[in-house]
C-alpha positions in Angstrom: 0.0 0.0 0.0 1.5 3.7 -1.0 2.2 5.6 1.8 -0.3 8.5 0.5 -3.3 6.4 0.7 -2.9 5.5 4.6 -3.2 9.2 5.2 -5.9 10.2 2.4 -8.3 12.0 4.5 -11.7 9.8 5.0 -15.4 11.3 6.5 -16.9 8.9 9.2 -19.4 10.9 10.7 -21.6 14.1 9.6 -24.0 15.8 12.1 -24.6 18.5 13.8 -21.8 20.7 15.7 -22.3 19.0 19.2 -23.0 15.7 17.9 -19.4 15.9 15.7 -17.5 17.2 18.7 -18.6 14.3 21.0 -17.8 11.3 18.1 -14.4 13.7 17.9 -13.6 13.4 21.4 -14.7 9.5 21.6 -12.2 8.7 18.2 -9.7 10.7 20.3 -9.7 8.5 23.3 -8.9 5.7 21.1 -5.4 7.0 20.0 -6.9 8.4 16.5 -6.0 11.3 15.1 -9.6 13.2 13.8 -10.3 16.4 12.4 -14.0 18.7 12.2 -14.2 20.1 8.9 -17.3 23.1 8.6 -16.6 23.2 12.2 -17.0 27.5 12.2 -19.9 27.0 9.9 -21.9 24.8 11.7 -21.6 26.5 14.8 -22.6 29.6 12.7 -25.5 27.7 11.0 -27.1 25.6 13.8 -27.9 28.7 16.0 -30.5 29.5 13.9 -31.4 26.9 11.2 -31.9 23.0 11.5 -29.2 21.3 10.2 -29.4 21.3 6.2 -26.8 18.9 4.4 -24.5 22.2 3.8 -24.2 22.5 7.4 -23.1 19.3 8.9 -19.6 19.1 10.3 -18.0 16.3 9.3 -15.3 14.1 11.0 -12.6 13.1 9.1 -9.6 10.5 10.0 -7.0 9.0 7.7 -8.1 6.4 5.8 -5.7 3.9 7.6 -7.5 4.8 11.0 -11.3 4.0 8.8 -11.8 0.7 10.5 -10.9 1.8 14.3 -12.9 4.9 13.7 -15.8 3.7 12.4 -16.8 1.3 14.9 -16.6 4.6 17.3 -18.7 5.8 15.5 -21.3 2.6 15.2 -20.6 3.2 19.4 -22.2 6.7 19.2 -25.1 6.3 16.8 -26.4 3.2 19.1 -26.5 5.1 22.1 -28.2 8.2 20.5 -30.7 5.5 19.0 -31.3 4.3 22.4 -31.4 7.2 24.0 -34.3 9.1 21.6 -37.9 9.2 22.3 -38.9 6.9 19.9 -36.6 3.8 21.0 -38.8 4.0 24.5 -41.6 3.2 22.2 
């Protein structure tokens, strides 16, 4: 594998700005480094609009950390499920 593709930038979460800075800090504590990118416009953006596709943050690794990172992320999104009002239904 050529060195350029272990650290080709890869997105493995998009949400809101809260929602991006928790998976951020949760990839973190694994040892991963992770980037937000739109960070300054989503906090911009979600004071005052829902978020719209433009203004998700996303959360981006290197594509050699995809694996690690997504099952973070798989981590995250089951909690939120469980946690909304419609799982308690």
């Amino acid at each position: 594998m050529k060195e350029e593709s272990k650290s080709n930038p890869v997105e493995v979460f998009a949400g809101s700005l809260w929602q991006a800075q928790i998976v951020k800090t949760m990839i973190e504590n694994e040892g991963i480094e992770v980037f937000l990118y739109n960070e300054f416009e989503g906090l911009n953006n979600s004071l005052f609009y829902s978020v719209a596709e433009s203004n998700l943050v996303r959360v981006v690794v290197a594509e050699a950390d995809l694996a690690d990172a997504e099952i973070v992320v798989q981590e995250f999104e089951k909690n939120m499920n469980a946690e909304s009002p419609q799982a308690a239904e």
